[in-house]
C-alpha positions in Angstrom: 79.2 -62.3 -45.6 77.1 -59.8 -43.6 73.5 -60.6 -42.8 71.5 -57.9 -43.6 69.0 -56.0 -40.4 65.4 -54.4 -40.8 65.4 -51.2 -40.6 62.6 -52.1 -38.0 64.1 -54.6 -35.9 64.3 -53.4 -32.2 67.2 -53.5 -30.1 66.3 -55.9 -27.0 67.9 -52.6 -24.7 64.8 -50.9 -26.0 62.3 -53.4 -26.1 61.6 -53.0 -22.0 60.4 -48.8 -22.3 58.5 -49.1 -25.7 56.5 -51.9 -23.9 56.6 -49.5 -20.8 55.7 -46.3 -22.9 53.0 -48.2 -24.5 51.2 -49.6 -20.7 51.4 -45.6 -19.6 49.8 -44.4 -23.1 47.3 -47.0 -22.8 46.3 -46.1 -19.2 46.4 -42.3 -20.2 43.9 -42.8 -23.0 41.8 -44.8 -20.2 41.5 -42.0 -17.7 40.9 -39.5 -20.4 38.0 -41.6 -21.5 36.6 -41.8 -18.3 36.7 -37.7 -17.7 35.0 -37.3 -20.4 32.5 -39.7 -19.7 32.1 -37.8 -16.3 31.8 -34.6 -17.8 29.6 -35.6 -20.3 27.2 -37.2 -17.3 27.3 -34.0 -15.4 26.4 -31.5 -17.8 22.7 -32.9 -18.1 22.9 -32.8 -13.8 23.7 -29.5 -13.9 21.1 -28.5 -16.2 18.5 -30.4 -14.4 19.1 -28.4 -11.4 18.8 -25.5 -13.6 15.2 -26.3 -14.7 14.6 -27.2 -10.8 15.5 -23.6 -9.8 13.7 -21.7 -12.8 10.5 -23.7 -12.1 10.7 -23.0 -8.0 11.6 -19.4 -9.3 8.7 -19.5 -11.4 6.1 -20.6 -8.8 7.4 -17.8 -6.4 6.8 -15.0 -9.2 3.5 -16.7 -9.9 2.4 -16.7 -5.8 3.9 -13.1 -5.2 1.4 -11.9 -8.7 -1.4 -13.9 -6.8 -0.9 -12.2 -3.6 -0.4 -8.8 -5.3 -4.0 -9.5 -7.5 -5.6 -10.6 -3.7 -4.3 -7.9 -1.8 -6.0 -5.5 -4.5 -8.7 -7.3 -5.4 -10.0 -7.1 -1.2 -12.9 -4.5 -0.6 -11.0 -1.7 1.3 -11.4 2.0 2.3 -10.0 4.4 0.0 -9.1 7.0 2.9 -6.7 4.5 3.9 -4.7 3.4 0.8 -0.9 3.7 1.1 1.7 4.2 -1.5 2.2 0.9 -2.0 -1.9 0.0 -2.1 -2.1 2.9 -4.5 0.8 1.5 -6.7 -0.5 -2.1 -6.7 -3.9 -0.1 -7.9 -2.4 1.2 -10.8 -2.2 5.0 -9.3 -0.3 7.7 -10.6 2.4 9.0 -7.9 0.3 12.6 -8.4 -3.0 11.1 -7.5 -2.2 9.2 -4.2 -0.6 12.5 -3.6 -3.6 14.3 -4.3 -5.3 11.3 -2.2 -3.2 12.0 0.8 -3.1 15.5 0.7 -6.8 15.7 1.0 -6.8 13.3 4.0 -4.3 15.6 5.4 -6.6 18.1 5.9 -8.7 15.9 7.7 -11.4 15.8 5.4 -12.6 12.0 4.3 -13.7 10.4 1.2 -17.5 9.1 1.4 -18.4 7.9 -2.3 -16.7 6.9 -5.1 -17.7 10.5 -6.6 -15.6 11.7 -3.7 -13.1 10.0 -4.9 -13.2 10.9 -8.9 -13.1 14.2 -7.6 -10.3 14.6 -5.4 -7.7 11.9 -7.6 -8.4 12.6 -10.8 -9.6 9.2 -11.8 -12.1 8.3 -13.9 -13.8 6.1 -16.4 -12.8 2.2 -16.7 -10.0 2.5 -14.3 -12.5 4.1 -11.5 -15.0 1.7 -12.0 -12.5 -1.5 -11.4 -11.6 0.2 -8.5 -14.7 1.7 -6.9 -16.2 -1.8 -7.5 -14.1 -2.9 -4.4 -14.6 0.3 -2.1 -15.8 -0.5 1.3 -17.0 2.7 3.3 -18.4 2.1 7.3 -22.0 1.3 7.6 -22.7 4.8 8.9 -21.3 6.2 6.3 -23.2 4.2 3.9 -26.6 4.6 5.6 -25.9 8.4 6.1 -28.6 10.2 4.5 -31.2 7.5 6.6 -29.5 8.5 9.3 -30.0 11.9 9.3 -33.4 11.5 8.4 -34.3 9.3 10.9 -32.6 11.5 13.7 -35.8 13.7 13.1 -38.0 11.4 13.5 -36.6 9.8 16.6 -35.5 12.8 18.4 -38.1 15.3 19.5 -36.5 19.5 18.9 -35.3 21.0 21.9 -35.9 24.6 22.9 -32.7 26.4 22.8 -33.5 27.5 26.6 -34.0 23.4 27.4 -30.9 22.1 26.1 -28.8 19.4 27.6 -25.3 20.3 29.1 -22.2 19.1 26.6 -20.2 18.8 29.1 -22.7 15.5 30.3 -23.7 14.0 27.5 -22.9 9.9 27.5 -21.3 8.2 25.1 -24.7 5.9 24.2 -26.3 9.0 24.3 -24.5 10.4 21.3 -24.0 7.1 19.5 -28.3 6.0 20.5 -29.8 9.6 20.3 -27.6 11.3 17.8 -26.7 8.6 15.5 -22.8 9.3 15.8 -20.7 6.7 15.3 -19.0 4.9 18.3 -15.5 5.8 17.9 -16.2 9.5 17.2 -18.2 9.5 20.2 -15.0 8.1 22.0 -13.1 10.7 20.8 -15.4 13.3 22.1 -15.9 11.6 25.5 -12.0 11.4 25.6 -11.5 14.7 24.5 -14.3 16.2 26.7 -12.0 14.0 29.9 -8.6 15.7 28.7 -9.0 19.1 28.4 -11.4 19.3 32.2 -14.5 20.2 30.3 -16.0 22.2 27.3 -15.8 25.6 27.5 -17.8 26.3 24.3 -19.5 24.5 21.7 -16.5 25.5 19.5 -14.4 22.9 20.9 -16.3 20.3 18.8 -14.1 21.8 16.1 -11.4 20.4 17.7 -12.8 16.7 17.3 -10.7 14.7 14.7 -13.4 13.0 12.0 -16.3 14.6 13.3 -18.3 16.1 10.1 -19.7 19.4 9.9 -23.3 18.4 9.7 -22.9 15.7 12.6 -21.4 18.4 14.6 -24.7 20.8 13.9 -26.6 18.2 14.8 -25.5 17.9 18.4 -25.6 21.4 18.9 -28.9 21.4 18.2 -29.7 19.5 21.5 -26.9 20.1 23.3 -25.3 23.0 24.9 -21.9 23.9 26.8 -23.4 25.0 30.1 -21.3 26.8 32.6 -22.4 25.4 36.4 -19.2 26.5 37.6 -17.1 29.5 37.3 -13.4 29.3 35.5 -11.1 31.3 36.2 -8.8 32.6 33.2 -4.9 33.2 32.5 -3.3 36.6 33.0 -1.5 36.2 29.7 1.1 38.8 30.5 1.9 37.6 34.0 1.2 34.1 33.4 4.8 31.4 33.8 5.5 29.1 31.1 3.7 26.5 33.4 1.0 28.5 33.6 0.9 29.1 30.1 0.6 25.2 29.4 -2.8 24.7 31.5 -4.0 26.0 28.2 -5.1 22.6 26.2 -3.7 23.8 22.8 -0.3 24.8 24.1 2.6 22.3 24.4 6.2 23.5 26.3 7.8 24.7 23.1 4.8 27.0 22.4 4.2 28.1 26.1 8.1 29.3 25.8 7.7 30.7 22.6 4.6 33.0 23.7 5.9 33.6 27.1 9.4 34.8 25.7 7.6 37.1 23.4 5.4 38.4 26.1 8.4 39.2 28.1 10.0 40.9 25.0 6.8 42.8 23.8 6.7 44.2 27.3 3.0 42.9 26.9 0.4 42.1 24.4 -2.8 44.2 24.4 -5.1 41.7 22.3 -4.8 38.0 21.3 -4.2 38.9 17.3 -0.6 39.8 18.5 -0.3 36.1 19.0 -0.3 35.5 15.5 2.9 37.0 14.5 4.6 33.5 17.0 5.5 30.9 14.4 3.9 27.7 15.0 1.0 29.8 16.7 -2.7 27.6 15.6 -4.2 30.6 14.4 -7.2 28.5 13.4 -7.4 27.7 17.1 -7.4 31.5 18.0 -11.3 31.6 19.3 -11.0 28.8 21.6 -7.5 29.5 22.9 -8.7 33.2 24.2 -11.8 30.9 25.8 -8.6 30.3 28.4 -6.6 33.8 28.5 -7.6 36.9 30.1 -5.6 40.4 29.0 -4.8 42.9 32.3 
């Protein structure tokens, strides 16, 4: 009689790998619960670090706006705002150009009026910025100034004039009431070119106003102690040519060459056809030529 087997009974030759099998499935489901443990422990890491570097970034945005607001908010001279002040100042690109064009021409901005005028702006947006405009004391106490140059400087005869060409710095800056660096620049100016040869050479002083400049001229005089001797324009050399304080080497070999082509020149308005020539400068440059 046969003895009948479970279908489920196990031969003992397989016993050993299910056992086996069973050990490496248990160890697998092991190190896949420990990954995802460890993935499920760095995600909030990761987004820690995240809120670490927004806030950081946050605090740099916040200190760059603070430094932006204080680097506007400073009193400051409107003849000397940039592209980037003008920007940071709400500015249009066409009225810091207006701005700078203007200050190209060496002309200066003295009141906020001055400054309405020339850029354009006006209303609210002037008056948050003019509130912060910052203009030299001389230029602020202008008007006194002029007044009081009356009252401490006694008229001069035009026969009793003081010499230019001596004139001290603490004379201009005391006496005159100009301000100290524009009396540098005269002084220094004065120095370079060996002397003034006329009152017109004040013209050539960078910043110095109109009415500042009548008002030296009004006590002082070029006065010519000495005799100068002036360039033959159509014999002088290139190096001859640059003695001449408003001529540089290229302009010396521009005027020289067309000399030497013209055959001549018989007046000084021949000069202007040279480009580059100053024409503006035409007055004081003859002050130093002579035509044989």
């Amino acid at each position: 009689m046969k003895t009948f087997k479970s279908h489920f009974e196990i031969h003992p030759r397989f016993q050993n790998g299910i056992f086996v099998l069973a050990i490496l499935l248990i160890v697998f489901l092991s190190a896949l619960g420990y990954f995802s443990v460890s993935s499920s422990t760095e995600k909030p890491l990761e987004l820690q670090e995240l809120v670490v570097y927004q806030t950081k970034i946050d605090s740099l945005k916040k200190a760059a706006h603070q430094e932006k607001l204080a680097y506007a908010m400073k009193p400051f001279n409107p003849n000397f705002i940039t592209d980037y002040k003008g920007y940071v100042l709400g500015l249009s690109v066409a009225q810091i150009d207006k701005l700078q064009e203007y200050r190209a021409q060496n002309k200066w901005i003295n009141s906020k009026e001055d400054f309405a005028r020339v850029t354009g702006v006006t209303g609210a947006q002037l008056d948050s910025i003019a509130q912060y405009f910052k203009f030299p004391e001389w230029v602020s106490q202008k008007s006194t100034s002029l007044s009081n140059r009356s009252k401490n400087v006694a008229p001069i005869a035009v026969g009793t004039k003081k010499d230019l060409n001596t004139v001290t710095r603490d004379e201009l800056i005391t006496q005159m009431n100009v301000p100290d660096f524009i009396a540098d620049r005269i002084i220094s100016y004065r120095n370079k070119i060996g002397g003034f040869l006329s009152d017109a050479q004040l013209l050539d002083i960078k910043g110095l106003y109109d009415g500042t400049r009548r008002g030296i001229l009004k006590y002082y005089t070029v006065k010519m102690n000495t005799p100068f001797s002036k360039i033959a324009i159509n014999t002088a050399t290139v190096k001859d040519l640059m003695k001449v304080p408003y001529f540089n080497f290229e302009l010396a070999l521009d005027i020289h060459d067309h000399i030497v082509e013209q055959g001549g020149i018989s007046n000084f308005e021949e000069l202007r056809k040279i480009q580059g020539f100053p024409v503006e400068k035409i007055d004081r440059i003859a002050l130093y030529l002579t035509i044989k």
